[in-house]
C-alpha positions in Angstrom: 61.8 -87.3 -6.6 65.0 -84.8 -7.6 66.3 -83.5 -4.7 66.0 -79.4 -5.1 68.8 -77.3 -5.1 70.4 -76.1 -2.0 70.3 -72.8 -0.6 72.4 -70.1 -1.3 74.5 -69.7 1.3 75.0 -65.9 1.0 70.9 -65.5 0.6 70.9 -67.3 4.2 73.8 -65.1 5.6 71.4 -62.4 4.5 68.3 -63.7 6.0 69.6 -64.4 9.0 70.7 -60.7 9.6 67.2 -59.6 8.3 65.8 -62.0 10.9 67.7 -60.2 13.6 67.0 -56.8 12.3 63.5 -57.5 12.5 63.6 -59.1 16.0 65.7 -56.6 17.3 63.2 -54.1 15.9 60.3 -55.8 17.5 61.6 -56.2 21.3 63.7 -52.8 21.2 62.1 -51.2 23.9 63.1 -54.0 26.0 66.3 -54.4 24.7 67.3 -50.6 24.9 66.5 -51.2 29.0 69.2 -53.7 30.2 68.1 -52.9 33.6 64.7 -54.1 33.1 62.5 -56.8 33.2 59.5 -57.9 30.5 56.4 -57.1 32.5 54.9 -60.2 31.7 52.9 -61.7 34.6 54.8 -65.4 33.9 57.9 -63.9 33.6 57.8 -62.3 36.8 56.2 -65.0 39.2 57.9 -68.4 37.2 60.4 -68.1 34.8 62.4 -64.9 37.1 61.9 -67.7 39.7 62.8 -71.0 38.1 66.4 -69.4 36.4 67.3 -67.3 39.8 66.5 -70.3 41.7 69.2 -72.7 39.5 71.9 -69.9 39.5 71.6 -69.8 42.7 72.2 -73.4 43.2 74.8 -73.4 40.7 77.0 -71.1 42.7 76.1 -72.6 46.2 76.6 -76.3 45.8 78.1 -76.1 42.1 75.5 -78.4 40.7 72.1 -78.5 38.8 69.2 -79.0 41.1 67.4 -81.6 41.2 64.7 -80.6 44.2 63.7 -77.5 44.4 62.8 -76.5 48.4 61.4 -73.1 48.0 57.6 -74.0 47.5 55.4 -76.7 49.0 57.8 -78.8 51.4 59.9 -79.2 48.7 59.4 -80.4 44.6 61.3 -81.9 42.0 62.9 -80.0 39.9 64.9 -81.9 37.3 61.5 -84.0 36.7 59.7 -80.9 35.9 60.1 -80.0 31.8 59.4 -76.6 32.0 62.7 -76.3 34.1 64.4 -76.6 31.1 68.0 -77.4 32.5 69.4 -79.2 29.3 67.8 -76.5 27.2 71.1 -75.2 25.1 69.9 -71.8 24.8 69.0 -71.4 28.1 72.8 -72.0 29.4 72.9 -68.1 28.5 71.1 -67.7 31.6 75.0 -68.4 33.4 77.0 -65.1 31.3 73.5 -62.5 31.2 71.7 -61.5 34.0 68.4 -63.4 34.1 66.3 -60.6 33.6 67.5 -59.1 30.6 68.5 -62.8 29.3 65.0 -63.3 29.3 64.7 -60.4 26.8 67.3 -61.9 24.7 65.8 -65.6 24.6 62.6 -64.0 23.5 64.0 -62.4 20.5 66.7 -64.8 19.7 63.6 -67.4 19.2 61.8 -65.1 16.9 64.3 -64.3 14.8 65.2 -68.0 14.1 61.4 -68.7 13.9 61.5 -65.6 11.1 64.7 -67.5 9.5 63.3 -70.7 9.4 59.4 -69.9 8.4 61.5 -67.9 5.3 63.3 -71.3 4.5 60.5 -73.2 4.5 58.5 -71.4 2.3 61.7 -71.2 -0.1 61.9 -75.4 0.3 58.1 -75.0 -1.2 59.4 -72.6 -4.3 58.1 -69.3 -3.1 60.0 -66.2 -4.4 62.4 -64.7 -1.9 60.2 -61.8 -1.6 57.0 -63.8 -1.0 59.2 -66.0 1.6 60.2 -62.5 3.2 56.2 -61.8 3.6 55.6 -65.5 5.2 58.4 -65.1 7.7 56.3 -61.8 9.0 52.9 -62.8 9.0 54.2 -65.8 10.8 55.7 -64.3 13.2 53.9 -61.2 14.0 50.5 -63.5 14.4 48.6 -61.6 17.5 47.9 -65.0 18.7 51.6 -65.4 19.0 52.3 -62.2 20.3 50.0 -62.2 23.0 51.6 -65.6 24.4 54.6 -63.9 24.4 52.6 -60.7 26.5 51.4 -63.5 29.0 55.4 -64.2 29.2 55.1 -67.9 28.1 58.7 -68.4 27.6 59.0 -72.0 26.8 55.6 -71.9 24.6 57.6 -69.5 22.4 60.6 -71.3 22.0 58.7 -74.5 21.2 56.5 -72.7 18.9 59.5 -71.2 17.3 60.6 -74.7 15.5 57.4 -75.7 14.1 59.0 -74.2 10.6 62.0 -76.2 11.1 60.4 -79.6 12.1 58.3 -79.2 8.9 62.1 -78.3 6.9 64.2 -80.6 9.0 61.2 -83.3 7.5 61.5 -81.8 4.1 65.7 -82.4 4.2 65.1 -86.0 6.3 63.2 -87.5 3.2 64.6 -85.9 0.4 68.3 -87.5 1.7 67.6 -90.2 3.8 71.0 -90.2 5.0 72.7 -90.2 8.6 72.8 -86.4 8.6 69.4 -86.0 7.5 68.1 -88.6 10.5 70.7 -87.0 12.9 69.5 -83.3 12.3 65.3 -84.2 12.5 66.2 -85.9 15.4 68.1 -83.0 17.0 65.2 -80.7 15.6 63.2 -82.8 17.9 65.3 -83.0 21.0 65.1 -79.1 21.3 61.8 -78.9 20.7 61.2 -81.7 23.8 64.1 -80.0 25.9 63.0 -76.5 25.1 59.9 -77.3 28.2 56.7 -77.2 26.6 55.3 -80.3 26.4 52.2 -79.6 24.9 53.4 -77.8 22.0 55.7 -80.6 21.7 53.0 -82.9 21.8 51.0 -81.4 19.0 54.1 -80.8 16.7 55.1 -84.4 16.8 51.2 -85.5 15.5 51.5 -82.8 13.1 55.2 -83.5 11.9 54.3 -87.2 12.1 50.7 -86.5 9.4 53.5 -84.9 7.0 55.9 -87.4 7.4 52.7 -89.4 6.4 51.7 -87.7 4.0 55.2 -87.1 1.7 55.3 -90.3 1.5 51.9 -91.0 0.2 51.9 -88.8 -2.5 55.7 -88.4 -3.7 57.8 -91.6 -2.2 55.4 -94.7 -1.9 58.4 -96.8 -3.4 60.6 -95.8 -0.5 58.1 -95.9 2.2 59.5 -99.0 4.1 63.3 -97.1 4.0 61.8 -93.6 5.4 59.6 -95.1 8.2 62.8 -97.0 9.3 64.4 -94.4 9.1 62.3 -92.2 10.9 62.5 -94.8 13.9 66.4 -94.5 13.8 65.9 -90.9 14.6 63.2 -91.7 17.7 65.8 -93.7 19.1 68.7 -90.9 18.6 66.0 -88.4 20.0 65.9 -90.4 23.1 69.4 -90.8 23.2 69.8 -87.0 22.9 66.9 -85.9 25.5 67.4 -88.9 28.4 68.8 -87.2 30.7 65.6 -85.1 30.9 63.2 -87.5 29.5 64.3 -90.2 32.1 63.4 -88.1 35.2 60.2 -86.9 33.9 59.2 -90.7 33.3 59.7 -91.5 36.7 57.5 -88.9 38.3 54.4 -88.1 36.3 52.8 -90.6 38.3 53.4 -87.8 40.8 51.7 -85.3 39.0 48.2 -83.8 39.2 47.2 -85.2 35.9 48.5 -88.7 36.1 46.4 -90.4 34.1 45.0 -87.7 32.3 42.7 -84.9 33.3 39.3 -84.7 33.3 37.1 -83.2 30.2 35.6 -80.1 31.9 39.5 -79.5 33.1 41.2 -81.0 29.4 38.7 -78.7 28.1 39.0 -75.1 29.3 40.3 -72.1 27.5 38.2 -73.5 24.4 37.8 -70.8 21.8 34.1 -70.3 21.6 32.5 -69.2 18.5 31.8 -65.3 19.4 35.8 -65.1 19.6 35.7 -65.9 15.9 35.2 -62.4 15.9 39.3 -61.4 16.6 40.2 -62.6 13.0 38.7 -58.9 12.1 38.6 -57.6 15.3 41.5 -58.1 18.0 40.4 -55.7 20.6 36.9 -56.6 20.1 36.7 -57.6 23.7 39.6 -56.1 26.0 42.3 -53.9 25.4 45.5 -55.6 26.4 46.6 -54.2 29.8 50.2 -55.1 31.3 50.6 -56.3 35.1 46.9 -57.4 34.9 46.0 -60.9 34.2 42.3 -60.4 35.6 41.4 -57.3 33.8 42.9 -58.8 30.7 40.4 -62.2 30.5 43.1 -64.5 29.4 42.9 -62.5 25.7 45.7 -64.6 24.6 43.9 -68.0 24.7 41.2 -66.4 22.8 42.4 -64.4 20.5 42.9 -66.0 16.9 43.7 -62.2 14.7 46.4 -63.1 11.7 46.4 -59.8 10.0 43.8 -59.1 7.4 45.8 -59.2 4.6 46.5 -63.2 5.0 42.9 -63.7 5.3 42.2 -62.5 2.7 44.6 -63.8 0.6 43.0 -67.1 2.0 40.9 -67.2 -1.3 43.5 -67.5 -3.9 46.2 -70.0 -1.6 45.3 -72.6 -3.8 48.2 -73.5 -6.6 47.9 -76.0 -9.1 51.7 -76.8 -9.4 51.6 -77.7 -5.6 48.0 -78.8 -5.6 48.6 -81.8 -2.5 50.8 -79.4 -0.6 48.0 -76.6 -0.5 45.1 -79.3 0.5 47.3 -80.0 3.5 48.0 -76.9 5.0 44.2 -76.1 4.3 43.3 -79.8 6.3 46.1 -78.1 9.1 44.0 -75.0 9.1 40.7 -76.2 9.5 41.9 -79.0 11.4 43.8 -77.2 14.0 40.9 -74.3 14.5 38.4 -77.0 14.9 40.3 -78.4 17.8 40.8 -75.2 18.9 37.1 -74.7 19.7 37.0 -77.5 22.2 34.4 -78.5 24.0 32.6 -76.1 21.6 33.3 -78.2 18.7 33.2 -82.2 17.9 36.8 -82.8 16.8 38.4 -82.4 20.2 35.9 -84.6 21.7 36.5 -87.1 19.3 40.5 -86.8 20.1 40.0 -86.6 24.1 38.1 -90.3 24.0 40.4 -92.0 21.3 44.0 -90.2 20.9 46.7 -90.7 24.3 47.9 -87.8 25.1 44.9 -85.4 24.6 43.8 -85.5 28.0 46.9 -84.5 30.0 47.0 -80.9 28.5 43.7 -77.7 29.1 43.9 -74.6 26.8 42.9 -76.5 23.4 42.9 -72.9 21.9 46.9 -73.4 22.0 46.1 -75.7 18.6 45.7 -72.5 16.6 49.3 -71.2 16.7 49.1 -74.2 14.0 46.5 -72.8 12.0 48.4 -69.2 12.4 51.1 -71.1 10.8 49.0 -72.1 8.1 47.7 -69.4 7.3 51.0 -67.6 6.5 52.0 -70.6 4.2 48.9 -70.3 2.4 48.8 -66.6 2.3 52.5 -66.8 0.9 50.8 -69.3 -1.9 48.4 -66.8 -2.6 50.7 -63.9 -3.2 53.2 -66.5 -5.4 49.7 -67.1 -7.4 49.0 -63.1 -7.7 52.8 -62.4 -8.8 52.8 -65.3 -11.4 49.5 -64.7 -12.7 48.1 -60.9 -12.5 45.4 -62.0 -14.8 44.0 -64.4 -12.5 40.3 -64.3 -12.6 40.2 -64.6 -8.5 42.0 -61.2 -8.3 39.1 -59.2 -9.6 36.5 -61.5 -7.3 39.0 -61.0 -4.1 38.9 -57.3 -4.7 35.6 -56.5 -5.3 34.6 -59.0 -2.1 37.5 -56.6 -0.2 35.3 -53.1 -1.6 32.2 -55.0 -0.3 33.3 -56.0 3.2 34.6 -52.5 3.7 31.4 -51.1 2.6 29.4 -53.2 5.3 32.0 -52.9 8.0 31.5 -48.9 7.4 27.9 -49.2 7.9 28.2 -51.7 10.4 30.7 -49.1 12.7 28.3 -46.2 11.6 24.8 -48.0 12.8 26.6 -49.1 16.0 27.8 -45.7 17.0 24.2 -44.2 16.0 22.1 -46.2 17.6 24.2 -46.9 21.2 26.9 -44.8 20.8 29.6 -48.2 21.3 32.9 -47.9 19.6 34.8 -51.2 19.0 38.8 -50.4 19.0 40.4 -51.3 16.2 37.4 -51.4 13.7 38.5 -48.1 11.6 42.0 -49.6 11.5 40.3 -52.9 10.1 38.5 -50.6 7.4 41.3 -48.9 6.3 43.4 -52.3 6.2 40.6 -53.9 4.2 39.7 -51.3 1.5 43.8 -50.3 1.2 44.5 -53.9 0.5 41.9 -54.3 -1.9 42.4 -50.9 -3.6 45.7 -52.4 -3.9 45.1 -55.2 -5.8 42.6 -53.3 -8.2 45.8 -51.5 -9.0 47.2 -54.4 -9.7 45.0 -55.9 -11.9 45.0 -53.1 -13.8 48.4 -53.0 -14.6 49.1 -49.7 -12.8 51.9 -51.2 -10.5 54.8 -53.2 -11.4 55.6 -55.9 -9.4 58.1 -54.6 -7.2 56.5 -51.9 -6.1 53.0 -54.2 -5.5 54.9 -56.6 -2.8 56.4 -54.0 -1.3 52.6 -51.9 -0.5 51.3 -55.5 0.5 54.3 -56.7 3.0 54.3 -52.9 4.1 51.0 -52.7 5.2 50.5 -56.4 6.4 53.8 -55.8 8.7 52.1 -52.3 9.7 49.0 -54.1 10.3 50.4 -56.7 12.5 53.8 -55.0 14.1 51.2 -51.9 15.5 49.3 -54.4 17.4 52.8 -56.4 18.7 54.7 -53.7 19.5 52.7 -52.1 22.6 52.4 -55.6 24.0 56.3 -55.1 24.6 57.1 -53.3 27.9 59.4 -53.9 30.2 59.7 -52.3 34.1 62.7 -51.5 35.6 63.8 -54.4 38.0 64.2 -52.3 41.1 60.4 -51.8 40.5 59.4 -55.1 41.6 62.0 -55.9 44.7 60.4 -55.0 47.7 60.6 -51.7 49.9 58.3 -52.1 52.6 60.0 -53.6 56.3 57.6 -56.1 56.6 59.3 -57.8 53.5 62.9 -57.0 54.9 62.3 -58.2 58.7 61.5 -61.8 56.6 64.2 -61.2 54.2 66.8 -60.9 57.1 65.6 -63.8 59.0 68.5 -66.0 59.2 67.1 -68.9 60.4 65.4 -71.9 58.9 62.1 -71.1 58.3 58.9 -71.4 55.8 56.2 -68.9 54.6 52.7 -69.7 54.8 51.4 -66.6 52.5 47.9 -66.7 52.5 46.9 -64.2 50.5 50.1 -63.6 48.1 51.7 -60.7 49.3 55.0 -61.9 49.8 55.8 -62.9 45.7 57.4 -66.0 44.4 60.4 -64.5 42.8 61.3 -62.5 46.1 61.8 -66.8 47.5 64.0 -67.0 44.9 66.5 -64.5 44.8 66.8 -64.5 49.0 66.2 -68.6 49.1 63.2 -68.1 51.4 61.1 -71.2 51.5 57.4 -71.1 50.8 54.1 -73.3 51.2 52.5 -73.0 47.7 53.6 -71.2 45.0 53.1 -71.7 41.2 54.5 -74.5 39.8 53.4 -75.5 36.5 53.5 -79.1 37.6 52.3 -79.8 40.3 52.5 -83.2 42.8 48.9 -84.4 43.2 49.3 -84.7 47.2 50.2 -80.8 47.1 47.3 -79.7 44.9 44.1 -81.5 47.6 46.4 -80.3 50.9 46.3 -76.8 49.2 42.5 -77.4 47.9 41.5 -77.9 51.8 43.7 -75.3 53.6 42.3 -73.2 51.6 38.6 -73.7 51.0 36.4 -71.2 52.5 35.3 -71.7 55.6 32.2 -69.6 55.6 30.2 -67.1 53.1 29.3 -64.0 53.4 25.6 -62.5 52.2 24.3 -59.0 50.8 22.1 -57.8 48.6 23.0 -56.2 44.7 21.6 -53.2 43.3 18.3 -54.8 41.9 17.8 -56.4 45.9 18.9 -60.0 45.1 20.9 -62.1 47.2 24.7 -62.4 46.7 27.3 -64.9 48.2 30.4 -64.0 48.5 33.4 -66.8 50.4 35.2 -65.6 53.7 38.3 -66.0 53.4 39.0 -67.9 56.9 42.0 -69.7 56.8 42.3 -70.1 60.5 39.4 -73.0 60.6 40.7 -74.9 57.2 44.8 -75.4 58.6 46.3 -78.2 60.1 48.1 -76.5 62.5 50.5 -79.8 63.3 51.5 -80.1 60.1 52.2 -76.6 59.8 54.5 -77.1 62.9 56.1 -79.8 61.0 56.8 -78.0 58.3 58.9 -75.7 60.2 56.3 -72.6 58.9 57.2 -69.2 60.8 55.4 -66.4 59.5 51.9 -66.2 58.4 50.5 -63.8 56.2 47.1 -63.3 55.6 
C-alpha cells in the first residue's frame, strides 16, 4: 500500500487552536468561574474526593497513597484504576486547584478528542472542511455530553482517544517501524492509565477488529510482520502501564465482581427499544436537571441523540472509493447499538456467555459512544459524497424523505397536542432541524448554492443543533456552596481525635472526609472489596416495613429504615466509630 502524505504541519498548528477555541467555547461558563465547581453529581461525591484525598497525602507524608482510610475500615487505593495516579494529565491536579482542574481536564480532553477525530477523518481523505464537520458531530454527541453532565471524568478522557487509537493504528501499519509500535502502544497506555476500564476494554476489541481488518483487505502479504508487531507493542504497553497494571492484578480477586458479575447485574442500564426514540427526540423523557440524579432517570445511559443532520446523512455514507472502510464503520454502528440494547437484544447475550471480559462491566448502553463515533465518520462520508457529487441521485431521495418526515412529525406534534394537550420538548426544534436541512440540500441540488456557502449552512446548523443541547448541561456552583455551614458538621469537623463516621443516612458528604481527612464507614467507591459490599448489604437492610393504603385503597409497602436492629454493634466498637448519624 503507498504510504499517504503527511500532514501539514501548519494545518495541524491550526487545528489544534480551532480545537481549543471550540472547547473553550463549550465549557466557558465553567471556565469564566475559577471559583467554582462543575455541578456534576460524580464530580462532587468521587472525583473532588479521590484528587483532594491524594494532595492531601502528597503534602502530609510526601508520597502517593496506596490505602486510602477514609471509607470502609480502610481500601486500596493504588489497586483501584479509576484513581488514576500515573495518569499524565492528571499530575495538573498538583499546580490547579482541584476544583477548577477538573474544569480544565474536561475541556482539555475534548479539544484533543476534536483534534484527533479531525485527523482521522483527514487519514481517510475527507476535505478539511468535511473533517472540520466530523470533529463536531463527534464531539458534541448528546450521548457524550450527558456523561460529561453525570461528571464521569475518566469515561471522558478514555472516550476521548478512540479517534487516536483508530489513527495511531492507521500510522502503526502503514510504517511498521519502532516509532509507529512505540506511539500505538503509548496510545494504549493512556487509554488503560486514564481509569476507565470499561471503555478501555471495548476500544481494545474494537482497535483489535481494525487491526484485523486492515490487514485483510490491504496488507495480507505482511500479515505475519504486523501481528508481530502488534505483540511488540502489548509487551511495551505493559512495560509502560505496570506500575498500575501490577497492583490492580493483585487485588481484583478482592473486588465485588471477581469472577464476573451476574447477567441481571452485567446487564442493567440496557437501552430498551422505546429509548430509540432520543435519536429524534432528546428530551423525550426528562429534561436534564443539575444536582438531581433521581429526578434525572439516569438520561445519560439512555440517551443515544447524534444530531439530526448525521442521521440523516446516514443514507448517502456509503463511498465507492472507500467501499471496505464504509462497510466497517456501518458493522461498528450496528454492531455497537446492538450491544447497546442488552438484555433487550441477542448480541450481548451472545458476548456475556462466550467473550472474557463481558461480564465484569453493567451499563452496556456505554457501547454506543462507539456507534456515536460512527456515525460522525459516516456522516463526514456522506457530506465528502454530496460535495464531490451534487448530482447524486440519493440527494434528491434524502431530501424529499427530509420534506416527508417533517410533514408527519408536524402532524404528529399537532394530533398530540389536540387530542391530550402533551407537548414533547424539543419536537419543534427537531422540525425545524429536519425541514432546514432538507430545504438545504434541495438548494443544493439545484445549483442555487456554491459549495462554500452549502458546508457552511450544514456545519452551522448541525453545531447549532447539537452545541444548544450541550451547552446548558454545563453549570458549575461556586465551591463555598457545597462546604458545610451548619455546627453539626463543624463540632465533627473539629474533632481532633481518632474517630470514624457511621453516616446512615448521607448527610455528612464524602468530599467533606476528604478535604478535613475524616474517616467514614461506606462511601462510594467505584470498586469496591467484596467483604465491604455484604457487611454494608446487612447493616443496612431494613429491618421492618411500613403499610398504608394509595389513593385507589390498595395496599403499599414501604421499608423502615431501622438501622438500630441490623448493626453489629462490636464491630462498630472495633472500628473506633464515634458519631452516628441517622
Amino acid at each position: 500500500m503507498l504510504r499517504q502524505k503527511n500532514f501539514n504541519w501548519l494545518e495541524i498548528i491550526f487545528v489544534i487552536i480551532l480545537a481549543v477555541i471550540f472547547s473553550c467555547a463549550l465549557f466557558w461558563r465553567a471556565l469564566s468561574h475559577p471559583e467554582g465547581i462543575l455541578y456534576f453529581s460524580d464530580i462532587i461525591h468521587v472525583w473532588y474526593f479521590f484528587k483532594i484525598f491524594t494532595l492531601n497525602t502528597l503534602r502530609q507524608f510526601g508520597e502517593l497513597p496506596l490505602w486510602n482510610p477514609l471509607i470502609y475500615s480502610g481500601v486500596p487505593f493504588v489497586g483501584n484504576p479509576q484513581s488514576t495516579l500515573f495518569y499524565p494529565p492528571f499530575w495538573l491536579f498538583l499546580i490547579i486547584p482541584v476544583h477548577y482542574c477538573i474544569t480544565i481536564l474536561f475541556t482539555l480532553h475534548i479539544a484533543s478528542a476534536w483534534v484527533g477525530m479531525y485527523l482521522f477523518a483527514r487519514k481517510r481523505r475527507l476535505s478539511s472542511i468535511v473533517s472540520i464537520f466530523t470533529a463536531i458531530v463527534f464531539v458534541l454527541n448528546f450521548k457524550v455530553m450527558a456523561h460529561i453532565f453525570a461528571g464521569h471524568l475518566t469515561q471522558t478522557c478514555s472516550w476521548s482517544y478512540i479517534p487516536w487509537l483508530f489513527l495511531s493504528i492507521e500510522y502503526f501499519i502503514e510504517y511498521r517501524q519502532i516509532r509507529s509500535t512505540a506511539v500505538l502502544a503509548g496510545c494504549i497506555s493512556l487509554i488503560f492509565l486514564s481509569g476507565q476500564m470499561q471503555i478501555f476494554y471495548y476500544q481494545m476489541i474494537i482497535g483489535f477488529l481494525y487491526l484485523l481488518f486492515k490487514i485483510f483487505y490491504y496488507q495480507r502479504s505482511g500479515a505475519v510482520g504486523i501481528i508481530f508487531g502488534y505483540i511488540i507493542c502489548l509487551i511495551l504497553f505493559v512495560l509502560m502501564t505496570a506500575v498500575s497494571m501490577f497492583p490492580i492484578i493483585e487485588l481484583m480477586k478482592f473486588f465485588q465482581r471477581s469472577g464476573g458479575a451476574d447477567y441481571l447485574f452485567a446487564s442493567s442500564f440496557s437501552l430498551r427499544f422505546n429509548d430509540l426514540i432520543t435519536l429524534l427526540f432528546p428530551y423525550f423523557f426528562n429534561i436534564p436537571e443539575h444536582g438531581s440524579n433521581l429526578y434525572n432517570n439516569f438520561f445519560w445511559e439512555r440517551t443515544v441523540y447524534c444530531g439530526i443532520i448525521p442521521l440523516f446523512l446516514l443514507f448517502l455514507s456509503y463511498r465507492k472509493r472507500q467501499k471496505y472502510h464504509c462497510g466497517f464503520f456501518i458493522v461498528v454502528l450496528l454492531a455497537a447499538s446492538l450491544f447497546s440494547l442488552g438484555s433487550n437484544g441477542l448480541l450481548f447475550d451472545l458476548l456475556y456467555k462466550i467473550l472474557p471480559g463481558v461480564s465484569y462491566f453493567r451499563c452496556p448502553s456505554r457501547m454506543f459512544l462507539f456507534s456515536g463515533f460512527a456515525v460522525a465518520v459516516l456522516s463526514g462520508y456522506a457530506l465528502q459524497n454530496i460535495i464531490d457529487d451534487k448530482y447524486l441521485f440519493r440527494i434528491r431521495k434524502l431530501y424529499r424523505i427530509g420534506f416527508a418526515a417533517g410533514l408527519i412529525v408536524i402532524i404528529f406534534n399537532e394530533g398530540l397536542f389536540f387530542f391530550s394537550g402533551t407537548i414533547i420538548p424539543g419536537l419543534k426544534s427537531a422540525i425545524l432541524y429536519i425541514l432546514g436541512f432538507s430545504f438545504i440540500l434541495y438548494l443544493w441540488a439545484k445549483n442555487y448554492l456554491n459549495k462554500g456557502l452549502f458546508l457552511l449552512l450544514i456545519i452551522g446548523l448541525t453545531t447549532i443543533d447539537l452545541g444548544s443541547k450541550a451547552i446548558p448541561l454545563v453549570k458549575t456552583v461556586p465551591l463555598s456552596d457545597i462546604m458545610p455551614k451548619d455546627n453539626f458538621y463543624n463540632g465533627i469537623i473539629n474533632d481532633n481525635t481518632i474517630f470514624r463516621v457511621y453516616d446512615v443516612c448521607g448527610a455528612f458528604p464524602q468530599y467533606l472526609s476528604a478535604a478535613y481527612g475524616i474517616q467514614q464507614i461506606g462511601g462510594d467507591e467505584p470498586v469496591i472489596l467484596s467483604a465491604y459490599l455484604s457487611y454494608m448489604k446487612e447493616i443496612n437492610k431494613p429491618a421492618s416495613r411500613f403499610d398504608d393504603l394509595d389513593n385507589d385503597g390498595q395496599k403499599m409497602f414501604f421499608p423502615v429504615s431501622n438501622f438500630i436492629n441490623g448493626v453489629d454493634w462490636n464491630l462498630l466498637h472495633l472500628l473506633n466509630v464515634k458519631y452516628i448519624i441517622s
